[in-house]
N, C-alpha and C positions, 0 to 999 in steps of 0.2 A: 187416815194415815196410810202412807205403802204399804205393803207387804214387808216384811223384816226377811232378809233371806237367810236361809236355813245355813248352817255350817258345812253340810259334807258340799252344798253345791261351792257358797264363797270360799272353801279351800280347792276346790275342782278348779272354780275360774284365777286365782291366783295362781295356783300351780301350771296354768296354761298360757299367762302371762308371761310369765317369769322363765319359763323353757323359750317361750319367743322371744324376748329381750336376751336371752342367753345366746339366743343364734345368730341375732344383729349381730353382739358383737363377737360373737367368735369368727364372722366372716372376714377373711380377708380383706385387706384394703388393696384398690384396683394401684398398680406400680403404671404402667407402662397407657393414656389414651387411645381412645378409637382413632383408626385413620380419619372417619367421616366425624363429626360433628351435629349431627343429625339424630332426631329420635328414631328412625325408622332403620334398623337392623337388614332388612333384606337387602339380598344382592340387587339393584336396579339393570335394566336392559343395557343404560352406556356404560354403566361399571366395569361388566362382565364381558365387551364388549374392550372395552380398556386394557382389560387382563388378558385376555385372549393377544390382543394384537402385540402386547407388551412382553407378552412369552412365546408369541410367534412372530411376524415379520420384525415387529421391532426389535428381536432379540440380535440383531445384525451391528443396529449403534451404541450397544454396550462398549464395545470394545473398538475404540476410532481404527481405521486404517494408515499406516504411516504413512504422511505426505499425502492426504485427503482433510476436504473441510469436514468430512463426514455429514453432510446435509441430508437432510428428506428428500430435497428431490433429486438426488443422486441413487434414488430404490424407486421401484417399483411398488405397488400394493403389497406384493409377496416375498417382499423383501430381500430383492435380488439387487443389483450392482447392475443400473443399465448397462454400465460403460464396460462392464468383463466381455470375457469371449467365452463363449458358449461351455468351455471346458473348465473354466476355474473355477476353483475352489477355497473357500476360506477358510485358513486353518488356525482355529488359535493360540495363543505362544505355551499353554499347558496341553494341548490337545498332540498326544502321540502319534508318530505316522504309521502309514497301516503296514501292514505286510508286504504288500509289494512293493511298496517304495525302497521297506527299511530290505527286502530282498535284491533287489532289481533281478527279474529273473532275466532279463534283455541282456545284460551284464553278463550276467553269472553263467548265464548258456554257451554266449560265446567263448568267453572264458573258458570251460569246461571244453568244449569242441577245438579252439586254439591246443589246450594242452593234450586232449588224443590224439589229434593231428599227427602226424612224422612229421621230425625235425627239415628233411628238405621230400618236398612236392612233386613227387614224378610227372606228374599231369597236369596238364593247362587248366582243365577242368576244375580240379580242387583248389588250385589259385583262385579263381573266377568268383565259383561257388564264396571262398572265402571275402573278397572285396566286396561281394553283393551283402552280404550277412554285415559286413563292417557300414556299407552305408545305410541299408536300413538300418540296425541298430544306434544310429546318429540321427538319421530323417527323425524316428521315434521320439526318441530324447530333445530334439529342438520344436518338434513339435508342440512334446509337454510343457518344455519352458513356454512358449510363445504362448501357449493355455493360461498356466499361470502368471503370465506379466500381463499389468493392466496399464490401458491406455492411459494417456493423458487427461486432465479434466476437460471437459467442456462445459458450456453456456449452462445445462442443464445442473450439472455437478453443483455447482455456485449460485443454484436458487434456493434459501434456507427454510422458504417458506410454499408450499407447492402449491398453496391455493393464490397467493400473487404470482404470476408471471412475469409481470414487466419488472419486477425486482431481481440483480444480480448484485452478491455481494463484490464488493470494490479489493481489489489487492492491496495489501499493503508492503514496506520495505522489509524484509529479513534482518534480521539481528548484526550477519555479517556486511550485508551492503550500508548499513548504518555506520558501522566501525569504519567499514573502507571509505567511505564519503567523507568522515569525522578526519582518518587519518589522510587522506589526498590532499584535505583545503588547509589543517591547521602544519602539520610535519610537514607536506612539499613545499606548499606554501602558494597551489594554485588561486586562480580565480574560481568565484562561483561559478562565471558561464561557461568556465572551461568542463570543471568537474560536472555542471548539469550534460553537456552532452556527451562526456565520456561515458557517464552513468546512465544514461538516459531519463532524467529526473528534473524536474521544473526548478527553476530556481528559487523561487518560493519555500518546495519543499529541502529543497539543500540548506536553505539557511536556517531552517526550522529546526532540521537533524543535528548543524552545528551548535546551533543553540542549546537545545535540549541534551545531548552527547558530554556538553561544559558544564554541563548542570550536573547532570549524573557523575560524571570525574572529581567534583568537586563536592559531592555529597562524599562518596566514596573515600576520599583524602577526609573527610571531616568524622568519618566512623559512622556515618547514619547508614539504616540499613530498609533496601530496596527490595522491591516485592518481585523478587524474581521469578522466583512459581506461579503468580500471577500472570504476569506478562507471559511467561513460556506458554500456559494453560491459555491464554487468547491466543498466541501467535499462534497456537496447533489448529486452532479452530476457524481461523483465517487465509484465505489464499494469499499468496506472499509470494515475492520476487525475487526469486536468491541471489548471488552472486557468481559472478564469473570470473574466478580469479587467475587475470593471466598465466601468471607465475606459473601454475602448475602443468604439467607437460600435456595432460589431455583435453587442459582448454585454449592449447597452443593452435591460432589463427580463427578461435569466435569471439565473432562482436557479443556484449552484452548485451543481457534482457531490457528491451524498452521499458521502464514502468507505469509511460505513461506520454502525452504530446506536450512536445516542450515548445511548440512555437504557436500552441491556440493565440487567437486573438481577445483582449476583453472587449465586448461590446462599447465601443463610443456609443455617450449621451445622444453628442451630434447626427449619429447617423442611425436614431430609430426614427425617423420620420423618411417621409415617402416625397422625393423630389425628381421632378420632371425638366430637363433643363434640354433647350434646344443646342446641337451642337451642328455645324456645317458637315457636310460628308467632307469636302476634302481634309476637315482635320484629322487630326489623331489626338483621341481623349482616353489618359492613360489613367492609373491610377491616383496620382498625382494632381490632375485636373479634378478628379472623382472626389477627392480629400478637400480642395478648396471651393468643391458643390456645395460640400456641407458647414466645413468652418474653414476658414483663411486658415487659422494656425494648425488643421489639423493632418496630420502626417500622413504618405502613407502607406499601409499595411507590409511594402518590404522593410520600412525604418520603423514600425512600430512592433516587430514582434521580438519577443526573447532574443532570437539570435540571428540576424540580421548576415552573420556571417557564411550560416547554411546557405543562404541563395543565392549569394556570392560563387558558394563553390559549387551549384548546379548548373550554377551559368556557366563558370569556365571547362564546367565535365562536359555542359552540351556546345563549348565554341569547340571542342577537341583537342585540349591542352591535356599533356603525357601526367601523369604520376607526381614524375618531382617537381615537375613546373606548377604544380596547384599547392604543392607542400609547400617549397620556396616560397608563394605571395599570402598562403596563410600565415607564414612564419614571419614574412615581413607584417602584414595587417595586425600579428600578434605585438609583435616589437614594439610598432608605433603606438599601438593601446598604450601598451604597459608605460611608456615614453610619457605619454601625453598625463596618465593617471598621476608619471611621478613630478612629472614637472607643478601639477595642480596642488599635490602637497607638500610639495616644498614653499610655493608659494601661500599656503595656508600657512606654516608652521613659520614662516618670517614675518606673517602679517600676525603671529600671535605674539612672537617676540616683539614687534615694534611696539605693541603696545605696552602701556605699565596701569595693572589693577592696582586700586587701593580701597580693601574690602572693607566694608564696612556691616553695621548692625542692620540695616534692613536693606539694603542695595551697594550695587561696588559702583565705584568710579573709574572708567578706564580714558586715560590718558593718551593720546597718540602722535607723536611728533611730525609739524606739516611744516613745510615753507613758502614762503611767498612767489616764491617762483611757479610752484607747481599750480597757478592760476592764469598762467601766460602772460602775454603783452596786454591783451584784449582784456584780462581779469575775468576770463570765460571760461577755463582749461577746467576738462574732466576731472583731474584731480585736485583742484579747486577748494575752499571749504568758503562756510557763509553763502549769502544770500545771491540768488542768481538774477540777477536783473534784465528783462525783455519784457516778451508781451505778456498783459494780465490777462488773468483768464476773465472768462466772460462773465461768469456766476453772481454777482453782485450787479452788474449792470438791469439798468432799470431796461422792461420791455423783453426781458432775454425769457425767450422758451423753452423753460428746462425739461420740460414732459418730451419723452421720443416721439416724433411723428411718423418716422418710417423705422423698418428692419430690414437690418442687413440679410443677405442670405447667405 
């Protein structure tokens, strides 16, 4: 049999128990997790290395710059602002100015020298003295400003990521140039490709701001509600296009911000392949001959881009036609569009009247009134209806080889 253990020790080891189970639980319970997740408590090399950077250089994009994307690689390692000039300084919006600002003693001296002065100057001299004092005390002060005002961004500014290089982020349209694009096409009542080149904007993208713009009005009128702190919080953190609104008197005689090239070309299918075509010297092989190298029907490049009517007006800038005479035949090439566009729906909207639907449960039946006349003499006429009687096609015939044996070029 064991040993039976004596009492002073089993009340010793109880009592030493029971004081331990007393301090489990009188410990507090942990409220708030570790940052790390880890068993390992010590600070590691990139940790402290982390913190360091995070309370030194990086301590710069806590607080964004107004009208900056605030990117990384718009700093240096030591978290400087490539793009400042050598004298600026960043201040931030709780941070007090120092004494000699809130002094200016460049101010306050003249100042001070102005009022000992005598009211009228017996001497050239004290004149003199006094204008040289008044322009340095100016040179100074526009100096400091030019210190404190920062350049524009550049290529660098707009890398978010410093270790890719070949990445810059893309601009996007400002809040107000959205509104202006929304209000020019649906209120004036322009065209898309007018407003793309007013705005400098692809057409694509104009229909897409129209679209989305009707969308959002119409949320708006229905009481839903839009994440506008959102949206504000990316556009800060994006390079954006603002607007230039004539209206107001100090953007009186600038063109708008390009956002972008409104007359790229999209890659034709037809023309990724590599062709060799002999042409005589004494011709002239223009674009146009270029276009039917690769496909009969395909256009080319002045009828194929966006706006067709730009190289129109570079031609008539380089034959040396004045000012009004290039307005005047824009305004006529306008006219005739607009002309031509209304005559096409008028004639859609008479061709919806002639008809008569009569809807039904899985398909309509549309009706259309024709007359025999409009088959002509010959019972051949365009507008015609039934069966068109001439030569049959070949496809049935016996012997016919329907496999291509040649290709066009």
């Amino acid at each position: 049999m064991p040993p039976r253990l004596h009492s002073p020790n089993l009340a010793s080891a109880l009592t030493s128990c029971t004081s331990a189970w007393s301090q489990c639980i009188a410990q507090p319970t942990r409220i708030s997790r570790e940052f790390s997740q880890t068993s390992c408590q010590q600070v590691t090399a990139r940790r402290r290395r982390f913190y360091e950077w995070i309370n030194g250089p990086g301590a710069a994009l806590r607080q964004p710059l107004p009208g900056s994307t605030n990117y990384l690689g718009a700093y240096d390692r030591y978290g400087n602002l490539v793009r400042a000039s050598p004298g600026y300084q960043r201040r931030s919006k709780d941070q007090p100015k120092t004494e000699g600002e809130e002094s200016k003693p460049d101010d306050t001296e003249a100042k001070a020298e102005e009022e000992e002065a005598p009211s009228g100057q017996d001497t050239i001299d004290e004149l003199e003295m006094a204008v040289r004092r008044d322009e340095e005390s100016a040179r100074k002060t526009k100096s400091k400003e030019d210190a404190q005002r920062l350049a524009p961004e550049t290529a660098e500014d707009l890398r978010p990521f410093p270790q890719n290089k070949f990445f810059r982020s893309q601009r996007v349209l400002s809040e107000d140039l959205r509104e202006a694009i929304y209000q020019r096409v649906t209120k004036d009542g322009v065209t898309v490709s007018l407003a793309s080149v007013e705005f400098g904007v692809s057409n694509e993208r104009v229909g897409a701001v129209v679209r989305l713009k009707q969308v959002e009005k119409e949320w708006v009128a229905q009481g839903k509600k839009l994440a506008l702190p959102y949206a504000k919080a990316v556009l800060d953190m994006l390079p954006t296009t603002p607007y230039v609104d004539p209206s107001l008197p100090e953007n009186k005689g600038k063109r708008p911000i390009t956002h972008e090239a409104i007359n790229d070309l999209i890659v034709h299918p037809a023309t990724r392949q590599q062709l060799f075509v002999p042409v005589a010297e004494s011709r002239q092989f223009t674009r146009v001959d270029a276009g039917k190298a690769f496909d009969n029907n395909l256009l080319p490049a002045d009828d194929r881009i966006p706006h067709p009517e730009l190289v129109l007006a570079e031609r008539e800038m380089a034959t040396g036609l004045s000012f009004e005479e290039r307005r005047r035949l824009a305004e006529e090439r306008l006219a005739a569009e607009q002309e031509k566009k209304r005559r096409e729906e008028e004639a859609r909207l008479a061709e919806l009247r002639a008809q008569k639907v009569v809807p039904k449960r899985r398909w309509d039946f549309v009706f259309k009134d024709v007359s025999v006349e409009h088959a002509g003499k010959d019972g051949r006429g365009v507008k015609g209806v039934g069966w068109r009687y001439g030569m049959p096609h070949e496809d049935r015939k016996k012997g016919q080889v329907k496999i291509p044996t040649k290709v066009k070029a």
